[in-house]
C-alpha positions as CSV (number, residue, x, y, z in Angstrom):
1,X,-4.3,9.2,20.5
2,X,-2.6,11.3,22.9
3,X,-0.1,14.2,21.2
4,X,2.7,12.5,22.0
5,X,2.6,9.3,20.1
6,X,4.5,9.8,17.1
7,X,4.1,6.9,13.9
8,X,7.3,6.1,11.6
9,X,5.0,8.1,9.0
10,X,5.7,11.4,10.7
11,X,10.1,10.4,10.0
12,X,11.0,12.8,6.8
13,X,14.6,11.6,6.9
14,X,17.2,13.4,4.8
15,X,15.5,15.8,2.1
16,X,17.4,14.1,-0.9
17,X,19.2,10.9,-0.7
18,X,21.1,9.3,-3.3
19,X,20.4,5.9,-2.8
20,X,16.7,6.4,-2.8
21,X,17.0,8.9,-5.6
22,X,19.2,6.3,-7.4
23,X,16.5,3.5,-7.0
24,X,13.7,5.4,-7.8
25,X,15.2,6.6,-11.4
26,X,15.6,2.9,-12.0
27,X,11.5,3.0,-12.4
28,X,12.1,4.9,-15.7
29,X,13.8,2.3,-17.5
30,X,10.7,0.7,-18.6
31,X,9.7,4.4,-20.0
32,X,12.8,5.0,-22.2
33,X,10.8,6.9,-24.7
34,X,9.1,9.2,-22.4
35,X,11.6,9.9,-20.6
36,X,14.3,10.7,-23.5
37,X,10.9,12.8,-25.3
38,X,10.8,14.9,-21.9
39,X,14.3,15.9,-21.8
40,X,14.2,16.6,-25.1
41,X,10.9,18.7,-24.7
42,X,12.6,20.8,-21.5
43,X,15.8,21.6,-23.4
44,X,14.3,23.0,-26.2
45,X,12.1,24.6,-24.1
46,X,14.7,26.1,-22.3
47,X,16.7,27.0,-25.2
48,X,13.5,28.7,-26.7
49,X,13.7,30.9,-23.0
50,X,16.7,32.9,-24.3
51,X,15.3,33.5,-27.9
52,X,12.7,36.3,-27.4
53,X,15.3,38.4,-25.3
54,X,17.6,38.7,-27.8
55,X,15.2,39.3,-30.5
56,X,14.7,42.4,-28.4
57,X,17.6,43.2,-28.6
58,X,18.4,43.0,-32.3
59,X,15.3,44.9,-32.7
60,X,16.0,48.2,-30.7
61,X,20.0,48.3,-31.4
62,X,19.6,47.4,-35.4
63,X,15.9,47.4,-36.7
64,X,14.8,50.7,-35.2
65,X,18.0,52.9,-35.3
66,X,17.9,51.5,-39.0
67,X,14.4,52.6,-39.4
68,X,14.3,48.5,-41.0
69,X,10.4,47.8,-41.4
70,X,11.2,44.5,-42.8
71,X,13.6,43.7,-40.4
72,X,11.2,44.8,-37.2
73,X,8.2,42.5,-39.2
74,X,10.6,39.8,-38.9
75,X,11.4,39.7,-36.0
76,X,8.5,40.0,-34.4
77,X,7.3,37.6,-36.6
78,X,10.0,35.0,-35.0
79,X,9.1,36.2,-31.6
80,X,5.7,35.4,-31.9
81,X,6.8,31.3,-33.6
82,X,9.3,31.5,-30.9
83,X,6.3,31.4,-28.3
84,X,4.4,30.0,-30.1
85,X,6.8,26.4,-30.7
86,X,7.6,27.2,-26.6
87,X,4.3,26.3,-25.8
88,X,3.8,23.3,-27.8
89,X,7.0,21.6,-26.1
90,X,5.8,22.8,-23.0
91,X,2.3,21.1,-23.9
92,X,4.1,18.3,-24.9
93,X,6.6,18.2,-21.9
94,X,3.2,18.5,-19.8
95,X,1.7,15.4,-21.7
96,X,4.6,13.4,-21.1
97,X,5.7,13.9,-17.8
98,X,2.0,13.3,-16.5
99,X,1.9,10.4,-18.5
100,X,5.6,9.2,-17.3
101,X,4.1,9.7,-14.0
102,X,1.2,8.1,-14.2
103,X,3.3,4.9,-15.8
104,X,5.8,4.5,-12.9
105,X,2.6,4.9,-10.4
106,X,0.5,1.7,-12.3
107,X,4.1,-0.1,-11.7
108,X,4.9,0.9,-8.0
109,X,1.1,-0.2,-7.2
110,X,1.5,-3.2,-8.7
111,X,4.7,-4.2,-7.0
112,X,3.6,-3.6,-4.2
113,X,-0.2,-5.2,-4.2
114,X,2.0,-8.6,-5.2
115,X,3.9,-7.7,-1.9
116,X,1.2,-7.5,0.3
117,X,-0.1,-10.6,-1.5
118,X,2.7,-12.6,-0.8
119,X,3.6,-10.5,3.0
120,X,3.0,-13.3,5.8
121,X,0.1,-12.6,7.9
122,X,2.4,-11.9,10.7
123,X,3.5,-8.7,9.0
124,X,0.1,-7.5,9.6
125,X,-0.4,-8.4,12.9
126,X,1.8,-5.7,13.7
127,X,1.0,-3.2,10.6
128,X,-2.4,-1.2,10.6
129,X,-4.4,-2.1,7.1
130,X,-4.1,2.4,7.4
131,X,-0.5,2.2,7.0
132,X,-0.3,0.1,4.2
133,X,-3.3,1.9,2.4
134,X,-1.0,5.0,3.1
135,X,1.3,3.4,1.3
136,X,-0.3,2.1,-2.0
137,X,-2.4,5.4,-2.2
138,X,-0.8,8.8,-0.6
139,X,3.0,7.9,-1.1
140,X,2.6,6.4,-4.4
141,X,1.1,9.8,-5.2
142,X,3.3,11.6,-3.7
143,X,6.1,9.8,-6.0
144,X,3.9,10.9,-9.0
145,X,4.5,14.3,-8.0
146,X,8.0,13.8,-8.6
147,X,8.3,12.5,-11.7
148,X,5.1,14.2,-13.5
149,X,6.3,18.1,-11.7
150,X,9.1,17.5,-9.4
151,X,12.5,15.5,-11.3
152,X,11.4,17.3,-14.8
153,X,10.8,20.9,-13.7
154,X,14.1,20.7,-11.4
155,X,15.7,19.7,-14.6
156,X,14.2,22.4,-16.5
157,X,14.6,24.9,-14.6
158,X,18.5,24.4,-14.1
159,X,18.5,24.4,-18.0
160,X,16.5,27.6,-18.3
161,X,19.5,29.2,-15.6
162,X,22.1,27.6,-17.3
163,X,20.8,28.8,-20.7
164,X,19.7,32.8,-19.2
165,X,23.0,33.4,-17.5
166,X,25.0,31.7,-20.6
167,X,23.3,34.2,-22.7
168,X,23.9,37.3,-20.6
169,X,27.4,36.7,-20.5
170,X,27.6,36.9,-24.0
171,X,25.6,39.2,-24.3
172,X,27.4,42.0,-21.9
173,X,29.6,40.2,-18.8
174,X,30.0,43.0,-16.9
175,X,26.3,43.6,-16.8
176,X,25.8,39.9,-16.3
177,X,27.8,40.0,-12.7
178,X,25.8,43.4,-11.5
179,X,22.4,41.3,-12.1
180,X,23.7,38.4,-10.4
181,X,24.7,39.9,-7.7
182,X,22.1,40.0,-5.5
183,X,22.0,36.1,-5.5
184,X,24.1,35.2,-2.9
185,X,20.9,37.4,-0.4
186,X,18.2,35.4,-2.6
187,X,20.3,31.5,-1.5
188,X,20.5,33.1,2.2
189,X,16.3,33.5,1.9
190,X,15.9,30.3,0.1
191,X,18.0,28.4,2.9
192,X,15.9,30.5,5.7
193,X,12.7,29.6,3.7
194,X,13.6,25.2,3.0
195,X,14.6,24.5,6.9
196,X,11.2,26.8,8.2
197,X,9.2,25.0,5.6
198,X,10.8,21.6,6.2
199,X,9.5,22.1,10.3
200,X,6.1,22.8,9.2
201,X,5.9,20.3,7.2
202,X,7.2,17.8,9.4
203,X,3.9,19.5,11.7
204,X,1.8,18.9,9.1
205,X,2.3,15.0,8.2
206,X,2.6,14.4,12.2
207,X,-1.6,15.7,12.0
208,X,-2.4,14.2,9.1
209,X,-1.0,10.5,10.4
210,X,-3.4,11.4,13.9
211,X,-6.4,12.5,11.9
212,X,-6.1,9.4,9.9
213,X,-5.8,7.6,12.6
214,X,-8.7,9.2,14.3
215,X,-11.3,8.8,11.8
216,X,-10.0,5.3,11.0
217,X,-10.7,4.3,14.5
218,X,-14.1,6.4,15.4
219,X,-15.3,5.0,11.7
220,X,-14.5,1.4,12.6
221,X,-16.2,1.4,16.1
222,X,-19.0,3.8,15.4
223,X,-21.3,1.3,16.7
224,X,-19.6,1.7,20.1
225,X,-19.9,5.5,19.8
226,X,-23.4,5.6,19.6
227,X,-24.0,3.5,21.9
228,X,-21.9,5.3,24.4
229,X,-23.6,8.5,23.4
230,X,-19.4,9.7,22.7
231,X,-20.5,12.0,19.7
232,X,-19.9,14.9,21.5
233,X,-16.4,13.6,23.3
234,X,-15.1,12.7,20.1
235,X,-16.2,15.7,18.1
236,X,-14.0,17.8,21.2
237,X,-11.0,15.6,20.1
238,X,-11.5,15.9,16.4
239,X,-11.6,19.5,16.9
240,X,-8.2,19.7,18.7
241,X,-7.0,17.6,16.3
242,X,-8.3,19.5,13.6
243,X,-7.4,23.0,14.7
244,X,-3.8,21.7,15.0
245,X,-3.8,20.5,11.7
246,X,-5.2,24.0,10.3
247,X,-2.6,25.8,12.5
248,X,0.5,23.7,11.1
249,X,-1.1,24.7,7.6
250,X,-1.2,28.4,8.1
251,X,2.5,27.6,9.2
252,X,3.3,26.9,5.9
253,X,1.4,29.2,4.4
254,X,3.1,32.1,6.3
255,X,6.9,30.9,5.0
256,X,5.6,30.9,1.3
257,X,3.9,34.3,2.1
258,X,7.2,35.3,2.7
259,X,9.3,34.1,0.7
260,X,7.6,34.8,-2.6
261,X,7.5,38.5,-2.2
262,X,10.8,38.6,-0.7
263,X,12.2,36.8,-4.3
264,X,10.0,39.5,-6.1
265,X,12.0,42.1,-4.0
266,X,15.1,40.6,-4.9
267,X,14.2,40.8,-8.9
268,X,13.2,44.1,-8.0
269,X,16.5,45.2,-6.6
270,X,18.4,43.3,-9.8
271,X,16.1,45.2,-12.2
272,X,16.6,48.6,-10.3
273,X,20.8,47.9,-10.7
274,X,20.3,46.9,-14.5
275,X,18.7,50.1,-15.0
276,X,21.2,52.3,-13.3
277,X,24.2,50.4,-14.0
278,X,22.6,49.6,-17.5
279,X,21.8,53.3,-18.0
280,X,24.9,54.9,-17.2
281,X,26.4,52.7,-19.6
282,X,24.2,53.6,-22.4
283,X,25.2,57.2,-21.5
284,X,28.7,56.1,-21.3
285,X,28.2,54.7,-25.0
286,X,29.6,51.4,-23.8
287,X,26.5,49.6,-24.0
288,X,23.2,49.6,-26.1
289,X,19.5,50.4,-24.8
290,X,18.7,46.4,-26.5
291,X,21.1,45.0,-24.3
292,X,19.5,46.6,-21.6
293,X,16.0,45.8,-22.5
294,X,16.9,42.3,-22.8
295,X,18.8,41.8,-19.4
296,X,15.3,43.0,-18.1
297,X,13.6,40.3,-19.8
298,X,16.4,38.0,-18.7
299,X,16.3,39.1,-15.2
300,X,12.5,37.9,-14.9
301,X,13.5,34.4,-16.5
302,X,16.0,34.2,-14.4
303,X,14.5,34.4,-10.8
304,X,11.3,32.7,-11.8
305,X,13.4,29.1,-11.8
306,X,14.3,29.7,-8.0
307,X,10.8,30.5,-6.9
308,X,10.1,27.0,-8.7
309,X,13.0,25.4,-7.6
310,X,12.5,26.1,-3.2
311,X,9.0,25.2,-4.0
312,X,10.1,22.3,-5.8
313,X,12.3,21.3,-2.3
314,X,9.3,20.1,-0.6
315,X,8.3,17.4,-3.3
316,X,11.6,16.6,-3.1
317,X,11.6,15.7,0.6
318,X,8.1,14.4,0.3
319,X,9.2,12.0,-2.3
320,X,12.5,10.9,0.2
321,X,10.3,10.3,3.0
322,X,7.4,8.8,0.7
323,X,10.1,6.6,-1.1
324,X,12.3,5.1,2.0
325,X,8.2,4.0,3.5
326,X,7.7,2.2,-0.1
327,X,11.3,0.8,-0.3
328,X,11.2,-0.6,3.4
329,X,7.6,-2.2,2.5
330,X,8.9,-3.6,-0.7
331,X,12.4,-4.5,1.5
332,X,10.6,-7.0,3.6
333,X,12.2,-10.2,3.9
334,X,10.4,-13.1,1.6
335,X,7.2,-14.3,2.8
336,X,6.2,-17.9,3.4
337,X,4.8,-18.4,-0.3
338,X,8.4,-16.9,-1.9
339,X,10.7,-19.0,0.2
340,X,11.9,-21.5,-2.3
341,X,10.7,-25.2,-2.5
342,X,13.6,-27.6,-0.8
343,X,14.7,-29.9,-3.8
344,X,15.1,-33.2,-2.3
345,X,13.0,-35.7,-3.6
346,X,13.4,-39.6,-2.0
347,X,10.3,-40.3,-3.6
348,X,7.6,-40.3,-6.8
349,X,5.6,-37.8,-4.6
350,X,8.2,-35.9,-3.1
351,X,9.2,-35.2,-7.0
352,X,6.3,-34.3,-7.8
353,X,6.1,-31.8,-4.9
354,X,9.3,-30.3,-6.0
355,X,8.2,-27.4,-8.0
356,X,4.8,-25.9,-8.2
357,X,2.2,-26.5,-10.6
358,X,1.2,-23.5,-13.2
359,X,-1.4,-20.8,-11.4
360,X,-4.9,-21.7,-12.1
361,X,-3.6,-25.8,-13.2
362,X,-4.8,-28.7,-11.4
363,X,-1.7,-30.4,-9.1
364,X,-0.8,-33.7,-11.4
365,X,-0.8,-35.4,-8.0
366,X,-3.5,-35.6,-5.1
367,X,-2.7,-35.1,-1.5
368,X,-4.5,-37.6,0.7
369,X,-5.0,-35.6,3.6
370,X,-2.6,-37.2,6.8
371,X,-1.9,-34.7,8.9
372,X,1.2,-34.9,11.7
373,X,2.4,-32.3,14.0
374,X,5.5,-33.5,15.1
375,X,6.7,-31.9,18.4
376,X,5.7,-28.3,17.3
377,X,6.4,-25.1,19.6
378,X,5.0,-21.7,18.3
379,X,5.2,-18.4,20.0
380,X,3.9,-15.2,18.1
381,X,6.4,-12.5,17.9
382,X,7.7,-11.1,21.5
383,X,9.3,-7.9,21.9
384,X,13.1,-7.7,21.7
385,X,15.0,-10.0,24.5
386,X,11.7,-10.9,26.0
387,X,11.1,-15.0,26.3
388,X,8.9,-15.9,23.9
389,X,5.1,-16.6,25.2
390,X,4.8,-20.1,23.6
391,X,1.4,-20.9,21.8
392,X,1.8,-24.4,21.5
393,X,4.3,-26.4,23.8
394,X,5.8,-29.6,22.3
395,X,2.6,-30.5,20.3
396,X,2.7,-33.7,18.7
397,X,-0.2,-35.8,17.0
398,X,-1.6,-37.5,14.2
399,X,-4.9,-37.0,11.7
400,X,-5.1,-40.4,9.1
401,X,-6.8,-39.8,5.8
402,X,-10.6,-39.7,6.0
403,X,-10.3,-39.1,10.0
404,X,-12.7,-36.4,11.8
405,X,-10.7,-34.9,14.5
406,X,-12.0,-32.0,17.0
407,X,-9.6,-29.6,18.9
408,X,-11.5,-28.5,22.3
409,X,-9.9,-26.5,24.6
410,X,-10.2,-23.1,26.7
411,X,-9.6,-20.0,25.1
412,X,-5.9,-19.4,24.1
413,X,-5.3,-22.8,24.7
414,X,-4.1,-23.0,21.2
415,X,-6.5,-24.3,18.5
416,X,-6.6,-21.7,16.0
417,X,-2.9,-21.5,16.2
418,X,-2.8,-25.0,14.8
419,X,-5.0,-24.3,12.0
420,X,-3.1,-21.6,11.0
421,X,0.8,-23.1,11.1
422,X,-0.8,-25.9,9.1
423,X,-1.6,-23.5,6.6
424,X,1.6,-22.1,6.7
425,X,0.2,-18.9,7.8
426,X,2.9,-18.6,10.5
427,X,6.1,-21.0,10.2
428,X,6.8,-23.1,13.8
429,X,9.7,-22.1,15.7
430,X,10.8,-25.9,16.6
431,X,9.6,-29.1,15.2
432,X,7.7,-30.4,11.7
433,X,4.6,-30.4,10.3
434,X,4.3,-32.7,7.7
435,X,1.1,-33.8,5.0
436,X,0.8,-37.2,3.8
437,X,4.4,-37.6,5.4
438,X,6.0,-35.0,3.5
439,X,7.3,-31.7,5.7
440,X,4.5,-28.8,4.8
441,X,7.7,-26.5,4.0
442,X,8.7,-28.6,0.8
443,X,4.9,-28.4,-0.7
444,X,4.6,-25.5,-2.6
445,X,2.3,-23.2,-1.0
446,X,-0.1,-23.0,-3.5
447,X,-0.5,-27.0,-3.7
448,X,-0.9,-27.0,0.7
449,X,-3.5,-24.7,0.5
450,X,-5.8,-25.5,-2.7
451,X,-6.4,-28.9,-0.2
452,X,-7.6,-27.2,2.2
453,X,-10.7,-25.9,2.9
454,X,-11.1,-23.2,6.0
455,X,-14.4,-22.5,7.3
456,X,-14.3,-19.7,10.5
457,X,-16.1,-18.2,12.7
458,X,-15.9,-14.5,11.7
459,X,-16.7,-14.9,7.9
460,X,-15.2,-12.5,5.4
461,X,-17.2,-11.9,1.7
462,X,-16.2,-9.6,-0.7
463,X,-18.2,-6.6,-1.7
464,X,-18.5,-8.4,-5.3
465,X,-21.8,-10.5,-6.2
466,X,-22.9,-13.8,-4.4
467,X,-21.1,-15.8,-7.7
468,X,-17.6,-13.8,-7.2
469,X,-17.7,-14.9,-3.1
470,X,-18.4,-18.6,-3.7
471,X,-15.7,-19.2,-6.4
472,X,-13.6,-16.4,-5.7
473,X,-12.7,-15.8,-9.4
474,X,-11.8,-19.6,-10.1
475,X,-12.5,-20.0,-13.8
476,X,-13.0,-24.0,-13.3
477,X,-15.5,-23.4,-10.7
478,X,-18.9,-22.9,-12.7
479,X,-22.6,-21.0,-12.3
480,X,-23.4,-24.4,-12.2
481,X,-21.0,-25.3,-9.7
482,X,-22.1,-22.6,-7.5
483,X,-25.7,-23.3,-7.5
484,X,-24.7,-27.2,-6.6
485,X,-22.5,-26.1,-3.8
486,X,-25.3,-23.8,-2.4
487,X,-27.9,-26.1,-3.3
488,X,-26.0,-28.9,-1.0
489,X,-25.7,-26.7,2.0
490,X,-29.5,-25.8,2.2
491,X,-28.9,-22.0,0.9
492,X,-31.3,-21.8,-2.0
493,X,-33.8,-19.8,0.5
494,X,-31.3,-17.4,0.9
495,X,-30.8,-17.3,-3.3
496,X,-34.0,-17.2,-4.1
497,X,-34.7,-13.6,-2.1
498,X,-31.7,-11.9,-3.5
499,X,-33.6,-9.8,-6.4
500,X,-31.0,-10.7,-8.8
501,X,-29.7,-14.6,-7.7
502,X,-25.5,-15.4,-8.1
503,X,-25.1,-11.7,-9.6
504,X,-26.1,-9.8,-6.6
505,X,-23.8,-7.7,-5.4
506,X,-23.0,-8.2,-1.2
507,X,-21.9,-4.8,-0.3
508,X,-19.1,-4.1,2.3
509,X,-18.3,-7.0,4.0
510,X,-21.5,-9.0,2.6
511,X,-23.4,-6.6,4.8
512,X,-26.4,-7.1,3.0
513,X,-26.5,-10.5,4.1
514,X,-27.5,-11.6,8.3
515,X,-25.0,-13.4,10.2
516,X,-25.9,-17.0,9.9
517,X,-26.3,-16.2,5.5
518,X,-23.0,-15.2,5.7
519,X,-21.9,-18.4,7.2
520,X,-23.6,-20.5,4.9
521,X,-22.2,-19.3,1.9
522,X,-18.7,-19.7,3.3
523,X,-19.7,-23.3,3.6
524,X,-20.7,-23.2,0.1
525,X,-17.5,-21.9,-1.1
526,X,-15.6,-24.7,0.7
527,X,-18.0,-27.3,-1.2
528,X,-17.4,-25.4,-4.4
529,X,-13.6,-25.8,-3.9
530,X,-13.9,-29.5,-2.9
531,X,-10.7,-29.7,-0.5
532,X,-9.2,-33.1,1.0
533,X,-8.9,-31.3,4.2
534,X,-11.8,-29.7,6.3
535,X,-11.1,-27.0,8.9
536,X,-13.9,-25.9,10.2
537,X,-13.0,-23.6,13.4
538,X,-16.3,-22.3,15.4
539,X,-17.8,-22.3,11.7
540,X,-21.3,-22.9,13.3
541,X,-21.1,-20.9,16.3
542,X,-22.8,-17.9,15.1
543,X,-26.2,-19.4,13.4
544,X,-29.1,-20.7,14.9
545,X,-30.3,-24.2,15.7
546,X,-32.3,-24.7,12.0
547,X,-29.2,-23.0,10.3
548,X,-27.2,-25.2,11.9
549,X,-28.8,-28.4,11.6
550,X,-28.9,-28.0,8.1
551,X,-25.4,-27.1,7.8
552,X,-24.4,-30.7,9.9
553,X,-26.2,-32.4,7.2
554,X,-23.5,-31.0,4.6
555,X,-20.6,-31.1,6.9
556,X,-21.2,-34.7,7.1
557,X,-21.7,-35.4,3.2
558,X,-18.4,-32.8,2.6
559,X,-16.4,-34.2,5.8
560,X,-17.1,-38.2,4.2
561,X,-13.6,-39.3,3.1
562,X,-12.0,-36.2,3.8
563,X,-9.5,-35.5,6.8
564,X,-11.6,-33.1,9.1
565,X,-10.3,-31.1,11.6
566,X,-13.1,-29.8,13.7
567,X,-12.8,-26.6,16.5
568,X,-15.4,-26.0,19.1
569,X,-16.7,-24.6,22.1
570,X,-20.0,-26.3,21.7
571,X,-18.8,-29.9,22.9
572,X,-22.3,-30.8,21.3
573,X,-20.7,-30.7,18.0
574,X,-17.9,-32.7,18.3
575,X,-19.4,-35.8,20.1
576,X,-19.1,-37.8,16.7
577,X,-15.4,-37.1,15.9
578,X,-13.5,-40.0,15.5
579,X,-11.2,-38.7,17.7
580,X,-10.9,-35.5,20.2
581,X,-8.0,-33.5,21.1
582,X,-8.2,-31.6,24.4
583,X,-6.0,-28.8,24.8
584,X,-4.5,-27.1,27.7
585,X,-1.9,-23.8,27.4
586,X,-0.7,-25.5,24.3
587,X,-0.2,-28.4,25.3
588,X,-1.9,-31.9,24.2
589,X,-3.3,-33.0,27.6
590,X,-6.0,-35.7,26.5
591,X,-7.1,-38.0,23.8
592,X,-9.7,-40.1,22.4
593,X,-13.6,-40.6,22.0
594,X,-16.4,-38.8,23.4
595,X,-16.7,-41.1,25.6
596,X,-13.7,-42.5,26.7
597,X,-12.8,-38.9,27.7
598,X,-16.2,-38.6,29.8
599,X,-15.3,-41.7,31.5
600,X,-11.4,-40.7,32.5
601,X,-13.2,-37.8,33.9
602,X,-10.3,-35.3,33.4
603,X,-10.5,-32.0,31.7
604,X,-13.0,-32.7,28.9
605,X,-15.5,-34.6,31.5
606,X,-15.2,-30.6,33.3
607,X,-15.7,-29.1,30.1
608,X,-18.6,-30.8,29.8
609,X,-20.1,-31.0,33.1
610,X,-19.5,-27.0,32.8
611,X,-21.1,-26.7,29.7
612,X,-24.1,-29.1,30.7
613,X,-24.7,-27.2,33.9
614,X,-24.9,-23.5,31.5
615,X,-27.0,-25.5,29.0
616,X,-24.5,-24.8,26.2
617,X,-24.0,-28.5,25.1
């Protein structure tokens, strides 16, 4: 990835905005409690701040010149409950904003795993599965950081000011103003420290997005690596990419070097001026040496807050950025499965289409499995003001109940595309698609799909046990279900080596099972499921002959009253369809039997001869 590509990631956008700010607070009105208990621990906390100073005070202008044992005991007796009640609110404050935290993080994951659920698979056609972890994992975090440290200590700290400089007003004005003068230098530092800080850490999420990025590509084609012996290329890049990221860092590290003494120098130039101002006032006998103790001890109170609250500015912008990547995630128009179910029923099974059935309940009607696509054109998303590359170009046809029909064609001539608008994956730009005469947009999703079953060519098994993958956590689906189902497709061998049967666990991917394994227990899955509609696109492309004989033996049991639709390179496959489509740039260019097509010696009579001369039929 060259240095110059930058990802939306690397936006920080403004470093608070009240919009944002606005609909991020709304995630605490679920936490009431905690939230109310935490304001209530930092204002008493804060109160508590301006006790001990004026204990102090009381002490060295009336207990000692008194030479008042009791009274000293006293009060350092409430000195030491005053700390010692500031540090349970501040254990308790601690307790409950990690625990607020903690609560709005569980609900910001969980709105937004239903999002990606229900996102349409065209949303992640042009989204990196990295981006979207970013999002459920580092920004979500990132917003803990502002409500467990970042909201609360803001808050508390501008009590504890408000509070300190409240007090030393009282206490002696005209003292008050000397210490405070020296704040308009520390807001000059602060605003020299926020926009340095702000550039390097713009620097710094710019190389964390290409080191992501970097090890999320080199990780995923790691086979290619080694096999291009590129070790030693790539660990070149990763060190550029690396030293950059470490040289952003000690950035960053410089400005707080800075700007923390320079605050320390600051209290240390407001101390110096109580003192003298302080002192000559004592010697002027228009002040006490208590009042001037305690403006010491408020002094320190005072400037501690800032320090926290510039190094509280960078969770602050953090959160903006991390907040306006959740919101536009969580923004994103309604997928396929949320658009709402068109309420028009002519009919007994149009009404009974009308609104979905409860999750997990069997549909109280059964689709019988005709398939149309009436004059359907589909083009996958083109760039802005570019003509759409159409996929499939005026496609029109017809699948009866029970029918096997095959889809052959070159690649990109359209196959898979078809597959997937049936399944609503993708909506058609023009035309209808309809099931048992009834448009595919007024079945509720859930209803279209439970009637389907999809076998494919690249198989895709969970790293959960051999039971989980076959029923995919389907409570109606039993052990006994699953052993039928593999049973039926010739998989017991494959069962009987795992060491512990349905409860062994896949790994990654099912990586722990070869190519053609995989395959078959995809096949027993669909079984398992028993659909009214077979897809089965290049599902027996990757096994080998005896895998796959054994495999046509179930097809044909599983495809018997059932619509089938059947894709293939391997015309071999197909030759007993009931009817075969040949595709050509998305268009329907022939139809009919194995045969007939042979004898109108067209494109499928090529395809064969083509495939007959390579010895691939």
């Amino acid at each position: 990835m060259s240095a110059e590509v930058h990802h939306e990631e690397d936006a920080l956008g403004r470093a608070y905005d009240g919009r944002l700010m606005r609909r991020l607070l709304g995630y605490l009105r679920p936490h009431k409690g905690m939230v109310a208990a935490a304001v209530f621990c930092l204002i008493a906390g804060s109160a508590l701040e301006i006790v001990g100073p004026w204990l102090v005070r009381v002490a060295l202008d009336e207990a000692v010149p008194q030479a008042n044992a009791n009274l000293l005991a006293l009060l350092a007796a409430a000195y030491f409950a005053t700390s010692a009640v500031g540090f349970v609110f501040e254990y308790a404050q601690a307790l409950v904003t990690t625990r607020l935290g903690q609560g709005v993080m569980y609900d910001l994951r969980m709105e937004i795993f239903r999002k990606l659920q229900r996102i349409d698979l065209a949303f992640y056609d042009r989204n990196p599965v990295g981006r979207l972890m970013t999002r459920i994992t580092s920004d979500v975090e990132t917003l803990n950081d502002l409500f467990s440290s970042g909201v609360v200590a803001i808050f508390g700290d501008l009590f504890t000011l408000v509070f300190v400089v409240t007090a030393m007003l009282l206490m002696d004005w005209e003292l008050a103003l000397v210490t405070l003068a020296v704040l308009p230098f520390v807001a000059w530092g602060a605003h020299l420290f926020r926009s340095r800080i702000r550039t390097a850490y713009r620097d710094i999420r710019i190389r964390v997005a290409r080191m992501n990025a970097f090890f999320h590509e080199r990780l995923t084609g790691m086979r290619e690596v080694q096999l291009f012996n590129r070790e030693e290329v790539d660990a070149r890049r990763m060190d550029e990419i690396n030293r950059d990221y470490l040289e952003a860092h000690l950035r960053s590290i410089t400005y707080y070097a800075l700007f923390f003494p320079a605050v320390e120098v600051f209290t240390a130039v407001a101390l110096a001026a109580i003192i003298w101002y302080g002192g000559s006032a004592v010697l002027a006998g228009t002040t006490t040496v208590g009042v001037v103790a305690a403006f010491l001890l408020y002094a320190r109170r005072f400037f501690q807050p800032i320090q926290d609250l510039s190094e509280k500015y960078n969770i602050l912008q953090s959160a903006m950025a991390s907040s306006e990547r959740v919101f536009t995630l969580l923004d994103e128009p309604p997928g396929i499965g949320e658009q709402s179910v068109e309420q028009t029923a002519t009919g007994s099974g149009e009404a009974a289409l009308a609104s979905p059935p409860p999750s997990g309940a069997t549909p109280s009607f059964a689709i019988r499995g005709e398939i149309e696509f009436r004059d359907v054109w589909f083009a996958y998303v083109s760039p802005a003001g570019a003509e759409p590359e159409w996929v499939l170009r005026g496609l029109s046809f017809r699948a009866a109940p029970g029918e096997k029909l095959a889809l052959v064609g070159h690649t990109g001539a359209g196959k898979t595309t078809i597959v997937s608008l049936l399944m609503r994956f993708y909506e058609p730009q023009k035309g209808e698609i309809l099931v048992d005469g009834i448009p595919i947009a007024r079945i509720p999703l859930e209803t279209l799909r439970r009637a389907i079953g999809l076998v494919l060519q690249e198989v895709f098994l969970f790293s959960e046990d051999v039971g989980y993958n076959v029923r995919l956590g389907e409570e109606r689906i039993t052990d006994d279900d699953v052993r039928s189902a593999i049973r039926e497709i010739g998989a017991e061998p494959m069962l009987a080596k795992l060491p512990r049967g349905l409860a062994q666990p896949l790994g990654e991917r099912g990586s722990s099972l070869s190519t053609g394994e995989r395959q078959l227990l995809s096949f027993a899955r669909v079984l398992a499921f028993d659909p009214r509609i077979l897809v089965l696109d290049e599902a027996t492309s990757s096994v080998d002959s005896e895998v796959e004989e054994r495999i046509d033996r179930a097809t044909a049991r599983l495809m018997a009253g059932r619509t089938s639709i059947v894709i293939a390179h391997r015309l071999s496959t197909i030759q007993g369809a009931d009817r075969i489509l040949v595709l050509h740039r998305g268009e329907l260019r022939e139809e009919g039997t194995h045969e007939e097509l042979l004898a109108a010696g067209d494109l499928y009579a090529r395809l064969h001869e083509l495939q007959f001369a390579s010895g691939r039929v």
